[in-house]
Structures are given as structure tokens and as C-alpha cells.
PDB file of N, CA, C and O in Angstrom:
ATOM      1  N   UNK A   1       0.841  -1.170   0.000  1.00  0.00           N
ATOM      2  CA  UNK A   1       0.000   0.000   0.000  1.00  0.00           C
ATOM      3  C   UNK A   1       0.896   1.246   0.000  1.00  0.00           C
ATOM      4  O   UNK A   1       1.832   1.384   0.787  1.00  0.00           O
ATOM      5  N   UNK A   2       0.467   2.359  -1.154  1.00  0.00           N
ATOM      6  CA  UNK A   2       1.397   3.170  -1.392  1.00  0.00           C
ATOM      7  C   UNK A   2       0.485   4.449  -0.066  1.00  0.00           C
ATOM      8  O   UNK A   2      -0.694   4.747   0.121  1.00  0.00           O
ATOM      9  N   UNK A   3       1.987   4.936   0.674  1.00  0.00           N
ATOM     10  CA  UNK A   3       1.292   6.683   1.074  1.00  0.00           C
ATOM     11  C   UNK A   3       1.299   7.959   0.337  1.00  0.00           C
ATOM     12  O   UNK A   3       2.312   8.516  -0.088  1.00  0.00           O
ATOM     13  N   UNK A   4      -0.035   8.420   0.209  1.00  0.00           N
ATOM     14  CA  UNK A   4       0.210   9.318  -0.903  1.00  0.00           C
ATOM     15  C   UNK A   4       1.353  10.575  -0.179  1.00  0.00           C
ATOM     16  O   UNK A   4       1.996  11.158  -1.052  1.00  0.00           O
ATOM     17  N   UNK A   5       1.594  10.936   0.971  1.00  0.00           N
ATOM     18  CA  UNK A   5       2.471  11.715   1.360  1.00  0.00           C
ATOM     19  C   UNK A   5       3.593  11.390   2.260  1.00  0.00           C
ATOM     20  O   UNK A   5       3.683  11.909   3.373  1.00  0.00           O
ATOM     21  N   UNK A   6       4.638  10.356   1.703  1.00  0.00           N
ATOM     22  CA  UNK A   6       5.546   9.781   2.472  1.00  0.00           C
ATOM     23  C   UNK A   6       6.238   9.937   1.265  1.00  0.00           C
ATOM     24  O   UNK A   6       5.962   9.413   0.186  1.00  0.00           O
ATOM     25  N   UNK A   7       7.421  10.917   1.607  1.00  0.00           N
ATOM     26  CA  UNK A   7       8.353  11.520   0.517  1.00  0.00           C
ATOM     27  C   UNK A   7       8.060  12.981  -0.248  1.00  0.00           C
ATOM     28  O   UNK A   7       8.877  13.623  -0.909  1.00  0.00           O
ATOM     29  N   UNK A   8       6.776  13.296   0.006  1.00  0.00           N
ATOM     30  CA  UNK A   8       6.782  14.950  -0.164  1.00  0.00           C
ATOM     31  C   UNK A   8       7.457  15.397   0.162  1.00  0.00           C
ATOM     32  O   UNK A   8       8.198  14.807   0.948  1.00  0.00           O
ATOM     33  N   UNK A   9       7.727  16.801  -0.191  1.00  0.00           N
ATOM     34  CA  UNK A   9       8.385  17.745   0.731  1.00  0.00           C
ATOM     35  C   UNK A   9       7.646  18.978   1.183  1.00  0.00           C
ATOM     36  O   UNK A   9       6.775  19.621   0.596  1.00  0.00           O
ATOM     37  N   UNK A  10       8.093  19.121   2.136  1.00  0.00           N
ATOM     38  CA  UNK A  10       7.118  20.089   3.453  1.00  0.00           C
ATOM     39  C   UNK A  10       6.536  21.110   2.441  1.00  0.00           C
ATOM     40  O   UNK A  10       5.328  21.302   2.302  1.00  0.00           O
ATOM     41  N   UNK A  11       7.465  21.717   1.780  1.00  0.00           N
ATOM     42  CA  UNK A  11       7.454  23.079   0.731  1.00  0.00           C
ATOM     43  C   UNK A  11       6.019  23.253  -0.205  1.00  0.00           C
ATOM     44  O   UNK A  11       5.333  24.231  -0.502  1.00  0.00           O
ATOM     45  N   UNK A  12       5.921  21.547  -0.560  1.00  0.00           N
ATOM     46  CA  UNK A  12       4.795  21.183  -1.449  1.00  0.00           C
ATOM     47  C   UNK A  12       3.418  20.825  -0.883  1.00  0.00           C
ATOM     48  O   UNK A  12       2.302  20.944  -1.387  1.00  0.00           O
ATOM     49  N   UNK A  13       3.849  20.304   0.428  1.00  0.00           N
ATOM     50  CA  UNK A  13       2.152  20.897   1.571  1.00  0.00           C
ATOM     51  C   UNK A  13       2.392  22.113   1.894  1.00  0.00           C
ATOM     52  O   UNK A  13       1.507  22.889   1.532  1.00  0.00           O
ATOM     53  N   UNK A  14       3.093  22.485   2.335  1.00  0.00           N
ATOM     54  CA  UNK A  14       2.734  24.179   2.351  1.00  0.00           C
ATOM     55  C   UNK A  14       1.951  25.072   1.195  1.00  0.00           C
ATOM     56  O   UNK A  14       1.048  25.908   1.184  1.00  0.00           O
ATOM     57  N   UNK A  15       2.792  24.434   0.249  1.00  0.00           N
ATOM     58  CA  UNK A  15       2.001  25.036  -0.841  1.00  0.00           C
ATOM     59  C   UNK A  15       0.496  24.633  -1.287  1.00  0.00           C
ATOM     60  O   UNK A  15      -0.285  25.471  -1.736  1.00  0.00           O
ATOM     61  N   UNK A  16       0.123  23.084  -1.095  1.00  0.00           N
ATOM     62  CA  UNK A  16      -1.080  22.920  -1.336  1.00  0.00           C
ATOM     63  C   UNK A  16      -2.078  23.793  -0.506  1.00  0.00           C
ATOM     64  O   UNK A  16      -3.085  24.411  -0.851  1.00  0.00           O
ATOM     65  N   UNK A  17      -1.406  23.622   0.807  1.00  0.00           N
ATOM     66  CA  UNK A  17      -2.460  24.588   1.896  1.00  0.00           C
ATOM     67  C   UNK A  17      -2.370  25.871   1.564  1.00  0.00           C
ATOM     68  O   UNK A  17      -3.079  26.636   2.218  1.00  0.00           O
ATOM     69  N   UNK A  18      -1.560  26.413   0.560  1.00  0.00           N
ATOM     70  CA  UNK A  18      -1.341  28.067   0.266  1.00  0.00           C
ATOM     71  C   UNK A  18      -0.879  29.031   1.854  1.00  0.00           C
ATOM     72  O   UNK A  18      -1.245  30.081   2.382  1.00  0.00           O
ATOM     73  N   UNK A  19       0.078  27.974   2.143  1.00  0.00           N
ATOM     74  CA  UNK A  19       0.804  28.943   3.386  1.00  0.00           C
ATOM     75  C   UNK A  19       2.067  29.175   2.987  1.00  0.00           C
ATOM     76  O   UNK A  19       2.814  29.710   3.806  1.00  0.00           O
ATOM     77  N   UNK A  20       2.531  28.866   1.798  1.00  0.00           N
ATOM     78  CA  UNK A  20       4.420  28.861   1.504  1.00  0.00           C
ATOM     79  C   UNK A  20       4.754  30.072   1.353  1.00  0.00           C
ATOM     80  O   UNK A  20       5.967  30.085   1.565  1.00  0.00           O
ATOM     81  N   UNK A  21       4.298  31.450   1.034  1.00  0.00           N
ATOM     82  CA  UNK A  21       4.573  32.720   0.858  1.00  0.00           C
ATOM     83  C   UNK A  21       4.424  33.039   2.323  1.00  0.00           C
ATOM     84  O   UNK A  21       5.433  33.452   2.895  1.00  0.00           O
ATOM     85  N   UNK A  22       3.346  32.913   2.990  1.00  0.00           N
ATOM     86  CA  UNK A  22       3.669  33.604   4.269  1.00  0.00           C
ATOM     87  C   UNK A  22       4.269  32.951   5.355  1.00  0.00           C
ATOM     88  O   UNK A  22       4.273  33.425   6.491  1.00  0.00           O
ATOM     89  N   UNK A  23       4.905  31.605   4.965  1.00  0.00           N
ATOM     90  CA  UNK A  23       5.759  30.974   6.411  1.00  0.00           C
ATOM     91  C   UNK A  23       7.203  31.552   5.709  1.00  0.00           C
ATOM     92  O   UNK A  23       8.074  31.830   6.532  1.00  0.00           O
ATOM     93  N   UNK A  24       7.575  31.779   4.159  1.00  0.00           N
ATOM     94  CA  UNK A  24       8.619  31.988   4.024  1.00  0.00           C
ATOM     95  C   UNK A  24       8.989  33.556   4.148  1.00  0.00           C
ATOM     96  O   UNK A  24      10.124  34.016   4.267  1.00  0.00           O
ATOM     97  N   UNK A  25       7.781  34.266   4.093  1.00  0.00           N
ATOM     98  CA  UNK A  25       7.942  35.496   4.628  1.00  0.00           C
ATOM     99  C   UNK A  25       8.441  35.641   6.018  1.00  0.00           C
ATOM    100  O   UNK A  25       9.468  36.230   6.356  1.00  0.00           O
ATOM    101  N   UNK A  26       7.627  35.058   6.749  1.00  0.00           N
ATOM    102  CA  UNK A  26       7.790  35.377   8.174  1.00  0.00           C
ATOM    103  C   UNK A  26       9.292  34.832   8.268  1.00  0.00           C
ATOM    104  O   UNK A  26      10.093  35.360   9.040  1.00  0.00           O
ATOM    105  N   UNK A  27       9.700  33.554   7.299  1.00  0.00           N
ATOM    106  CA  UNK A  27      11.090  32.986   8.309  1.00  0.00           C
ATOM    107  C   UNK A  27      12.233  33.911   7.856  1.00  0.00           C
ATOM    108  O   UNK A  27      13.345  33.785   8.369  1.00  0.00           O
ATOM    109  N   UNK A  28      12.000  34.808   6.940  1.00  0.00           N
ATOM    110  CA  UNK A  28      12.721  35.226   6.154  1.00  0.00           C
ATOM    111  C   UNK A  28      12.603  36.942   6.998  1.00  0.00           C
ATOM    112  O   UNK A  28      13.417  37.805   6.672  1.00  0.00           O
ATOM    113  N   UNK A  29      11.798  37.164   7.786  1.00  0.00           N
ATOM    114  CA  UNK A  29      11.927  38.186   8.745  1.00  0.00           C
ATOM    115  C   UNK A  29      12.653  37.715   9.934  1.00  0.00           C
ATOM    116  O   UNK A  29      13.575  38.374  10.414  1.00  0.00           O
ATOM    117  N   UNK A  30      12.313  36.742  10.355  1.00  0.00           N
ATOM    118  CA  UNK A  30      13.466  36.453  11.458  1.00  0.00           C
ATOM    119  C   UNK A  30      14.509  36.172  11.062  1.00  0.00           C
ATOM    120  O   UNK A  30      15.350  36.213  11.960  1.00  0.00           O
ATOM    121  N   UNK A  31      15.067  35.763   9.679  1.00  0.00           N
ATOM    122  CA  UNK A  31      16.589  35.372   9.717  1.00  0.00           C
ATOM    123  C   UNK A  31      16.748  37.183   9.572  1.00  0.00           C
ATOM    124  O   UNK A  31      17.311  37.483  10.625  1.00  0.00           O
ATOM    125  N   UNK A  32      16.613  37.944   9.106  1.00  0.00           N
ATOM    126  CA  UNK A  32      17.198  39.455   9.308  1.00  0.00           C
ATOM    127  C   UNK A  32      17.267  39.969  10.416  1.00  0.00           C
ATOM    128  O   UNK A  32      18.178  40.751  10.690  1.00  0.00           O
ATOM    129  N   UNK A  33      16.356  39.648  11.245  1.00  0.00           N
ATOM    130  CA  UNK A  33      16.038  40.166  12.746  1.00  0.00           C
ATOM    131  C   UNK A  33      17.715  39.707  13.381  1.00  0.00           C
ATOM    132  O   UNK A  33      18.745  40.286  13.725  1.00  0.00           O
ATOM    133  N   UNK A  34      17.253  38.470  13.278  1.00  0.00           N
ATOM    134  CA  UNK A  34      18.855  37.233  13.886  1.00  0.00           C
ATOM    135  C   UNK A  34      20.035  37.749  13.124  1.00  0.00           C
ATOM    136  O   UNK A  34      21.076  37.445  13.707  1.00  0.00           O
ATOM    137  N   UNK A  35      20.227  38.400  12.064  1.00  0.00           N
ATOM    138  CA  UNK A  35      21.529  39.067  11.728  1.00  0.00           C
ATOM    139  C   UNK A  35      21.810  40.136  12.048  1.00  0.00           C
ATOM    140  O   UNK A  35      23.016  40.293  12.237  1.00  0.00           O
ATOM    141  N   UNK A  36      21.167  41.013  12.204  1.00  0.00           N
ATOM    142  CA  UNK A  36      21.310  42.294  12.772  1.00  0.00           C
ATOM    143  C   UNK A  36      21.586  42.352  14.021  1.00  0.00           C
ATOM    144  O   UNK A  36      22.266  43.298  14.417  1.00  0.00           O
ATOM    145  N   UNK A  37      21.118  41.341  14.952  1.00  0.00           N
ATOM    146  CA  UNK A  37      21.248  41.543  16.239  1.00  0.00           C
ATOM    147  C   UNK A  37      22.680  40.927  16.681  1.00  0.00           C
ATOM    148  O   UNK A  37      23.244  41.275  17.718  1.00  0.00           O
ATOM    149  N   UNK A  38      23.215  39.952  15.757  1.00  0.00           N
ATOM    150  CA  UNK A  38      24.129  39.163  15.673  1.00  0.00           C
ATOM    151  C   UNK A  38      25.412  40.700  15.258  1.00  0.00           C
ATOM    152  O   UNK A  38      26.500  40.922  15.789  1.00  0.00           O
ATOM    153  N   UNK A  39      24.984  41.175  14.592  1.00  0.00           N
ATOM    154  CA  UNK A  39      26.140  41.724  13.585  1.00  0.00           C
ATOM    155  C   UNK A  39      26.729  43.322  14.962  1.00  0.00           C
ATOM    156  O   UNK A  39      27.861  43.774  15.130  1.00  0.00           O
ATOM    157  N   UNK A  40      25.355  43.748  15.681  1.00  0.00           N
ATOM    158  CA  UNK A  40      25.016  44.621  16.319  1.00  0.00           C
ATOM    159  C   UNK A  40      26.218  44.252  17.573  1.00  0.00           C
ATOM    160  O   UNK A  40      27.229  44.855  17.933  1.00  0.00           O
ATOM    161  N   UNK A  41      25.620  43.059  17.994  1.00  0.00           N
ATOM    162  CA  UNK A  41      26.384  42.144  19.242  1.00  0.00           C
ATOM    163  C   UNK A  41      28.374  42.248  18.706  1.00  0.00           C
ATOM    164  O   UNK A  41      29.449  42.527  19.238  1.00  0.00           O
ATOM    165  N   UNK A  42      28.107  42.030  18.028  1.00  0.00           N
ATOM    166  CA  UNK A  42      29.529  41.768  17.080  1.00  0.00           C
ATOM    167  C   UNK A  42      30.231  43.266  17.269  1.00  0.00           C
ATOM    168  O   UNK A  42      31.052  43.413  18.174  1.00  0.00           O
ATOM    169  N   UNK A  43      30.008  43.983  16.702  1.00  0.00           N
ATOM    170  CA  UNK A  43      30.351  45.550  17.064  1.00  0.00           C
ATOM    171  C   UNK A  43      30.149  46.249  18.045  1.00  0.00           C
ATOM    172  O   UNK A  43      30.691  47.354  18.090  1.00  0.00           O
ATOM    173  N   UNK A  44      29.362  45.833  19.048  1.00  0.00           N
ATOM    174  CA  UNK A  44      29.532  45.961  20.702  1.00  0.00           C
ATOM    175  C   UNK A  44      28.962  47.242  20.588  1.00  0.00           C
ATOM    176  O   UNK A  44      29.382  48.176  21.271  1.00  0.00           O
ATOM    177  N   UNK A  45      27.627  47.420  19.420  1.00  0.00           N
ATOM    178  CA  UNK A  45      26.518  48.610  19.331  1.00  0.00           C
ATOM    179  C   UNK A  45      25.639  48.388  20.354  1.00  0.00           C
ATOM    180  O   UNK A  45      25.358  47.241  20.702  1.00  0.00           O
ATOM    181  N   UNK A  46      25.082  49.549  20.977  1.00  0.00           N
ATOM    182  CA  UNK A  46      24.114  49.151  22.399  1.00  0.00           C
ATOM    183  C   UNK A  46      22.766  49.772  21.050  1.00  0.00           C
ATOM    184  O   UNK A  46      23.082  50.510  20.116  1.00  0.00           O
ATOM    185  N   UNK A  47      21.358  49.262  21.283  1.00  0.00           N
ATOM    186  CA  UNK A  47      20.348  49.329  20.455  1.00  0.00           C
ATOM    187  C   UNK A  47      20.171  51.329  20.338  1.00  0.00           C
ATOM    188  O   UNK A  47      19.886  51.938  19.307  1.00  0.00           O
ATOM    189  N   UNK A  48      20.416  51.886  21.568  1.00  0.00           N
ATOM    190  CA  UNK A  48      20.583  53.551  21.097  1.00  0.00           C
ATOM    191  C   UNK A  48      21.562  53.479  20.688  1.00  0.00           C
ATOM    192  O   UNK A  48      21.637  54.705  20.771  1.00  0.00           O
ATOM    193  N   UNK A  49      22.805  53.122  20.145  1.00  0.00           N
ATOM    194  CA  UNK A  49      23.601  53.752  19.050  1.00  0.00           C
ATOM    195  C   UNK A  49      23.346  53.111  17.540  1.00  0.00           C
ATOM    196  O   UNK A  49      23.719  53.670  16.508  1.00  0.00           O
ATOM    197  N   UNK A  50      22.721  51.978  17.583  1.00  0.00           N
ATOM    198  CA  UNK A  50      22.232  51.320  16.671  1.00  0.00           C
ATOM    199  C   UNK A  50      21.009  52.182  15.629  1.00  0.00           C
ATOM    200  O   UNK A  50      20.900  52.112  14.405  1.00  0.00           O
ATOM    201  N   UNK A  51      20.214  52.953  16.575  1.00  0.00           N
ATOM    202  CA  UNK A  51      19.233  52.949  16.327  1.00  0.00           C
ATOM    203  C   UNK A  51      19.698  54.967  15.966  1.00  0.00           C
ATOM    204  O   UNK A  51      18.861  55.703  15.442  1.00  0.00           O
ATOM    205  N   UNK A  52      21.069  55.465  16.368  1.00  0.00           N
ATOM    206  CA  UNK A  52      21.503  56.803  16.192  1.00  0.00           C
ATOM    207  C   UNK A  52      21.788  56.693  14.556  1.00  0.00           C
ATOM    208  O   UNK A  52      21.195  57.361  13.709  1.00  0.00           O
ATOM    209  N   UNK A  53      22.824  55.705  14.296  1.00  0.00           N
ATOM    210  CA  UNK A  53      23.742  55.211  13.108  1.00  0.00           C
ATOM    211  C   UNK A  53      22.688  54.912  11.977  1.00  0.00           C
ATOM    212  O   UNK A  53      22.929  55.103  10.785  1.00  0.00           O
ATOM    213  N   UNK A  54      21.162  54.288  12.598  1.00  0.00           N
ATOM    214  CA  UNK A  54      20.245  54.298  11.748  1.00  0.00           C
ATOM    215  C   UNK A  54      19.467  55.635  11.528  1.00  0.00           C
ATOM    216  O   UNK A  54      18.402  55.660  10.911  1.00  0.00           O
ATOM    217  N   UNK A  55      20.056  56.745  12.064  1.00  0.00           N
ATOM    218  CA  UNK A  55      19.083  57.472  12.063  1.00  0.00           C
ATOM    219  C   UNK A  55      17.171  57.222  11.867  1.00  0.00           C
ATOM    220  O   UNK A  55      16.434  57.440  10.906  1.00  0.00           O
ATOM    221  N   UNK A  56      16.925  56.747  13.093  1.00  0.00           N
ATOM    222  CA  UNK A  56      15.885  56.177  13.171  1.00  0.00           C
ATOM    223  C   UNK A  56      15.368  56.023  14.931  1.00  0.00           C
ATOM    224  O   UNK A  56      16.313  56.162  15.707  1.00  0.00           O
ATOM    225  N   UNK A  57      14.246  55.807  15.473  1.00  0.00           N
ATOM    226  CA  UNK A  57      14.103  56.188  16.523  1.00  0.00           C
ATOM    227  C   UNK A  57      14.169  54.285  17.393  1.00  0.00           C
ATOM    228  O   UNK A  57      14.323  53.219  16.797  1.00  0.00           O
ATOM    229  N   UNK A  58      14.012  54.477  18.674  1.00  0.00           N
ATOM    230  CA  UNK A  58      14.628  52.975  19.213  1.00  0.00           C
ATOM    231  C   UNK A  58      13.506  51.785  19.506  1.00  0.00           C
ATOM    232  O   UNK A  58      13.560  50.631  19.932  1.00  0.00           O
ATOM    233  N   UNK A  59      12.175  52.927  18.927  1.00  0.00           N
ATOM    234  CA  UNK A  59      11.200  51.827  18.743  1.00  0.00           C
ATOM    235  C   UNK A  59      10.863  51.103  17.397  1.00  0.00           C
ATOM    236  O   UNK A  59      10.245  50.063  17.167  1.00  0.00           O
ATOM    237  N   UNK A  60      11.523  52.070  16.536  1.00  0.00           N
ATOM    238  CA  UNK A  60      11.574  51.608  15.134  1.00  0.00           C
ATOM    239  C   UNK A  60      12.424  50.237  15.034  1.00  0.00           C
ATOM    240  O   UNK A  60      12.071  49.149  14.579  1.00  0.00           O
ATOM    241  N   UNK A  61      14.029  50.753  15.776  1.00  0.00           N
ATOM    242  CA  UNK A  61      14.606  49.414  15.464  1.00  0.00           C
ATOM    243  C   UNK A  61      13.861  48.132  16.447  1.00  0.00           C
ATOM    244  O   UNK A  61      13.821  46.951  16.103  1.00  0.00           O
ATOM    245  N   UNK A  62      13.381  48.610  17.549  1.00  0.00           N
ATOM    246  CA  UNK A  62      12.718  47.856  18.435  1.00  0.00           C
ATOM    247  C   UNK A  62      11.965  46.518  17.689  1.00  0.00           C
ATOM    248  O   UNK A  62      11.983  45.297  17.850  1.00  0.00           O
ATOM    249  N   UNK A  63      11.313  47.457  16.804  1.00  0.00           N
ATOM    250  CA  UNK A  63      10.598  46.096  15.499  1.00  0.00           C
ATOM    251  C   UNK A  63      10.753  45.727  14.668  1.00  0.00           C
ATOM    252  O   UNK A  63       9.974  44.946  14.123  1.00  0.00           O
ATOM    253  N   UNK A  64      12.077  46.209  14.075  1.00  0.00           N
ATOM    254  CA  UNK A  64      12.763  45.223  13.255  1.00  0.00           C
ATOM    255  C   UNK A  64      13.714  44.183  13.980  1.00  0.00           C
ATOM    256  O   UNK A  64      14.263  43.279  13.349  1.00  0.00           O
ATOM    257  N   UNK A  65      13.836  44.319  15.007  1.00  0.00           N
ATOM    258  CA  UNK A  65      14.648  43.306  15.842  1.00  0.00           C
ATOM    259  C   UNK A  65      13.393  42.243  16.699  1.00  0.00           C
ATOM    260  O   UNK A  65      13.497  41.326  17.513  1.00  0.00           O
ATOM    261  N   UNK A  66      12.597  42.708  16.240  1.00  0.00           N
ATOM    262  CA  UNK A  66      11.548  41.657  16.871  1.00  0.00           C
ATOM    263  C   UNK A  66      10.811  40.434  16.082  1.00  0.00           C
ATOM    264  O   UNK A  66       9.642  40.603  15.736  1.00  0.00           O
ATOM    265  N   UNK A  67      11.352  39.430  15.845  1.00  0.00           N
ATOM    266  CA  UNK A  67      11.447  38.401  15.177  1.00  0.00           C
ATOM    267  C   UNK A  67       9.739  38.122  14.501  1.00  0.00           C
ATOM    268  O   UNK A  67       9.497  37.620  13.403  1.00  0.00           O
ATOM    269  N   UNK A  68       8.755  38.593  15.477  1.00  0.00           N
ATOM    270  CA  UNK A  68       7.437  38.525  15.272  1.00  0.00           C
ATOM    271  C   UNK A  68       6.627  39.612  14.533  1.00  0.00           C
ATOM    272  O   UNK A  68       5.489  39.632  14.063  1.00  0.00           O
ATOM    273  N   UNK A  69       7.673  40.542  14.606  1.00  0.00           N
ATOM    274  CA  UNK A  69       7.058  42.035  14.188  1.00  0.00           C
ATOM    275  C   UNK A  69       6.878  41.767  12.872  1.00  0.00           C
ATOM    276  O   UNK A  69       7.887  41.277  12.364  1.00  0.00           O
ATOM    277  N   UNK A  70       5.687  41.952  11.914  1.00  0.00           N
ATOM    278  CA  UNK A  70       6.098  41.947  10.414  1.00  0.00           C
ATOM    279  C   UNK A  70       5.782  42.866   9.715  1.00  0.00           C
ATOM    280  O   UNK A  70       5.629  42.867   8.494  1.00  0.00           O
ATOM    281  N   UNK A  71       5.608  44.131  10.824  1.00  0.00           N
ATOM    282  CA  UNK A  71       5.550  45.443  10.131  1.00  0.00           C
ATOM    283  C   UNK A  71       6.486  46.326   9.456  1.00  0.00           C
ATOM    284  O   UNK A  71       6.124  47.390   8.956  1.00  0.00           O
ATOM    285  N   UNK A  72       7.915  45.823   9.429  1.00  0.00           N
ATOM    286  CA  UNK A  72       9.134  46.182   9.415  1.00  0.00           C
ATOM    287  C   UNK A  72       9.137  46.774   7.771  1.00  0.00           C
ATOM    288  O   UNK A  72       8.629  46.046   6.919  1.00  0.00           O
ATOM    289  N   UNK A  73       9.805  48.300   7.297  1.00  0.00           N
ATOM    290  CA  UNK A  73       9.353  48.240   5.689  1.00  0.00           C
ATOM    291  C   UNK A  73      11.077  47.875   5.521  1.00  0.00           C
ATOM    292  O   UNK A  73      11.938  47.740   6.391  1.00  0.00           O
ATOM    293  N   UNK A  74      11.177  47.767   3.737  1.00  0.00           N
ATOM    294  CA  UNK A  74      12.546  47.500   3.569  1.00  0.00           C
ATOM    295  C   UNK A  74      13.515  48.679   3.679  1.00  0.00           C
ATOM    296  O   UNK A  74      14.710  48.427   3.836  1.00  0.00           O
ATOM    297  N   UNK A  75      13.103  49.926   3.610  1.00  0.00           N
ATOM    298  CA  UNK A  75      13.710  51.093   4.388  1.00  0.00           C
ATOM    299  C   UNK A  75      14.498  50.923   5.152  1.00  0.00           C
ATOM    300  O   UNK A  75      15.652  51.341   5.061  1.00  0.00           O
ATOM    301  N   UNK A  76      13.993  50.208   6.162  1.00  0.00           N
ATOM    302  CA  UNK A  76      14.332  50.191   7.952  1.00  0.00           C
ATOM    303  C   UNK A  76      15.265  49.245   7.712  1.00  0.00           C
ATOM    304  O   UNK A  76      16.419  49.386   8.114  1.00  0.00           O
ATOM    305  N   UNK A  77      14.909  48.299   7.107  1.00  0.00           N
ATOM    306  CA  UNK A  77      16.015  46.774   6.621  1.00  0.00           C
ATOM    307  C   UNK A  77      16.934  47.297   6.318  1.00  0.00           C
ATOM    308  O   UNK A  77      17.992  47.220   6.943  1.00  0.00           O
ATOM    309  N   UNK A  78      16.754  47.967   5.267  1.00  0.00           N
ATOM    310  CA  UNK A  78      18.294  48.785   4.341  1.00  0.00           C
ATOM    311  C   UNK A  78      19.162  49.787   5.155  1.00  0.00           C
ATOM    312  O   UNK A  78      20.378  49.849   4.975  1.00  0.00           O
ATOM    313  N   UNK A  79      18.477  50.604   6.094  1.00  0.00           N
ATOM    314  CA  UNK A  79      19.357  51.003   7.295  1.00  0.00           C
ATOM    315  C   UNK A  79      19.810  50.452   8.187  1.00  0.00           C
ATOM    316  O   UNK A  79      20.777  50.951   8.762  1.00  0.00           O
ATOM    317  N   UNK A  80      19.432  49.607   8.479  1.00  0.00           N
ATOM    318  CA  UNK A  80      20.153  48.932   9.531  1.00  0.00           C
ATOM    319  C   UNK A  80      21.387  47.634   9.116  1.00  0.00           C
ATOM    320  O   UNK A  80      22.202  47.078   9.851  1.00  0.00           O
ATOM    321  N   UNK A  81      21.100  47.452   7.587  1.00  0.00           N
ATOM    322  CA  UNK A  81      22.252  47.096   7.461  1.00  0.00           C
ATOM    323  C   UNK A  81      23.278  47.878   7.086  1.00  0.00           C
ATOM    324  O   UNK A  81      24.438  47.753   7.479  1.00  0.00           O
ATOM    325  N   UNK A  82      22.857  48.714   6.303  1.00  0.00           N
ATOM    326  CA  UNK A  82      24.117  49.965   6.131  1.00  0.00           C
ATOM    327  C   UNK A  82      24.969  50.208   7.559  1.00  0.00           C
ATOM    328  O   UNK A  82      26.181  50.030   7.677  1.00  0.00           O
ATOM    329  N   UNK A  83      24.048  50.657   8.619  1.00  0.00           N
ATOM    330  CA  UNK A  83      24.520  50.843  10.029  1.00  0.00           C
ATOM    331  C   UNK A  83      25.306  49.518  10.530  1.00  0.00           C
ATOM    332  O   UNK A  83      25.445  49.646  11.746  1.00  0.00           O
ATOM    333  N   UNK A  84      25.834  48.387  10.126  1.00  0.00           N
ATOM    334  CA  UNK A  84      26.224  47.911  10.530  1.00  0.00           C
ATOM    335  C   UNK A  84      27.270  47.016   9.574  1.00  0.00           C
ATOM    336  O   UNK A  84      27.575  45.889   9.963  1.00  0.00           O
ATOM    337  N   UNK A  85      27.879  47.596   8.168  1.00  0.00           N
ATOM    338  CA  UNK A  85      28.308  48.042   7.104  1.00  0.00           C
ATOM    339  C   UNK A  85      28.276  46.801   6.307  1.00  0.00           C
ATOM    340  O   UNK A  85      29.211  46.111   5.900  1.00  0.00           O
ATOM    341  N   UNK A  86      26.851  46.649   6.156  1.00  0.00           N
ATOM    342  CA  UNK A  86      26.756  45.608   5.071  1.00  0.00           C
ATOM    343  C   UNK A  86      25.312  46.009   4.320  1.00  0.00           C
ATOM    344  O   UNK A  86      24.542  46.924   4.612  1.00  0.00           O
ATOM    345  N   UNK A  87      25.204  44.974   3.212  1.00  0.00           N
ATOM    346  CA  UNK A  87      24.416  45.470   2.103  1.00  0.00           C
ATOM    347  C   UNK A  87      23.043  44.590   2.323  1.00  0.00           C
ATOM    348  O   UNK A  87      23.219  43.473   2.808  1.00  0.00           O
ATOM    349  N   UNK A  88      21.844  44.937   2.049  1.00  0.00           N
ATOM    350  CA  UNK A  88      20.494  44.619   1.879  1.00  0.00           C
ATOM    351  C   UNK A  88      20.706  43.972   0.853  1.00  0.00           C
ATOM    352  O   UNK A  88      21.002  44.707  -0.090  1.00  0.00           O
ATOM    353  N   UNK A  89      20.673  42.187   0.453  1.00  0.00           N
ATOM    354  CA  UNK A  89      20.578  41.760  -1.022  1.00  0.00           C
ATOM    355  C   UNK A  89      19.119  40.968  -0.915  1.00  0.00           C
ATOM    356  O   UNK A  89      18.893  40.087  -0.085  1.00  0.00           O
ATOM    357  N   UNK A  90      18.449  41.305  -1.618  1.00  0.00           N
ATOM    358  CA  UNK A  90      16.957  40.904  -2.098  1.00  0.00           C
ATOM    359  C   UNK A  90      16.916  40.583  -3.874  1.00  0.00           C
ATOM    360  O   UNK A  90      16.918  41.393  -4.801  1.00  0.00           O
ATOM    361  N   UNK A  91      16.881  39.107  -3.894  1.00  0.00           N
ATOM    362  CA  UNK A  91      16.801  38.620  -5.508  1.00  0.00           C
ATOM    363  C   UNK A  91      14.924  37.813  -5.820  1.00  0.00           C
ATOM    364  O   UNK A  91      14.013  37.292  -5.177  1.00  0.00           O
ATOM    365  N   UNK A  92      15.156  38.072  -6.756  1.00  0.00           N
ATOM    366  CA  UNK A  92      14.010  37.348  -6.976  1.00  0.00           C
ATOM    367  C   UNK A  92      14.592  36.073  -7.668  1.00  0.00           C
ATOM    368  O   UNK A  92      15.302  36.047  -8.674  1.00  0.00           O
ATOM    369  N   UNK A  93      14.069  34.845  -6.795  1.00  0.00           N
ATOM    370  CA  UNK A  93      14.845  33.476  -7.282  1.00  0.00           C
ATOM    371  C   UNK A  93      13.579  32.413  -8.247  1.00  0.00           C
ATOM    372  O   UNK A  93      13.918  31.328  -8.720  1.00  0.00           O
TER     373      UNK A  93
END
């Protein structure tokens, strides 16, 4: 007896259920969240100088560092990596 879903891949139930754009959205906000804070930690930036260098206020970065937040625009993305001297790369794959 064959299983019809033993050897799928997750990607392709996600997609049947039409959740694959917004789980890869969301995971794709926390891996930025997790680099910034990583990169921040790394340069021994406290979130007010982070958030000076972004010229930007400390509740702004507050939610882009908040893994759940998904209000974040790519603005805020693109400053805060500049502020921490690396580049925003966004491809369409």
C-alpha cells in the first residue's frame, strides 16, 4: 500500500495549503532580525547607538529586531544594514 504523502516535501504541503509565501515570509523576517542583532552584538553597538547610526528612533529598530514584528518596511532593513556596514541583497529566485 502506497502513502500518498511519504516523501513529499514540506514546501509542497505548504504550498497545497497556500501557506508557503507567508511561512517563508515570516522565516525570512526572522533570519534578518537574527543578523542584525548578531552583527550589532559583534560591534559591541548598544540598540541607542544602533538605532543613532540608523538614524531612526529605538522603537523603530525595536521592530525590526523583533522576530514577530512583520511590520518592518525595507527602508528600515536597508538602514540597519548599512549601520552595521553591510548590504540589503533581495533577488528574486
Amino acid at each position: 500500500m502506497k502513502h500518498k504523502n511519504i516523501g513529499s516535501k514540506f514546501d509542497d504541503f505548504l504550498e497545497e495549503e497556500g501557506l508557503l509565501s507567508e511561512v517563508e515570509e515570516k522565516a525570512l523576517k526572522r533570519v534578518i532580525a537574527l543578523q542584525v542583532e548578531l552583527l550589532m552584538k559583534e560591534k559591541n553597538l548598544s540598540k541607542t547607538a544602533m538605532a543613532k547610526r540608523m538614524q531612526t528612533s529605538r522603537s523603530s529598530l525595536d521592530r525590526l529586531l523583533d522576530p514577530y514584528n512583520e511590520s518592518v518596511t525595507f527602508h528600515t532593513m536597508k538602514k540597519a544594514a548599512s549601520a552595521v556596514g553591510r548590504k540589503l541583497k533581495i533577488e528574486l529566485a
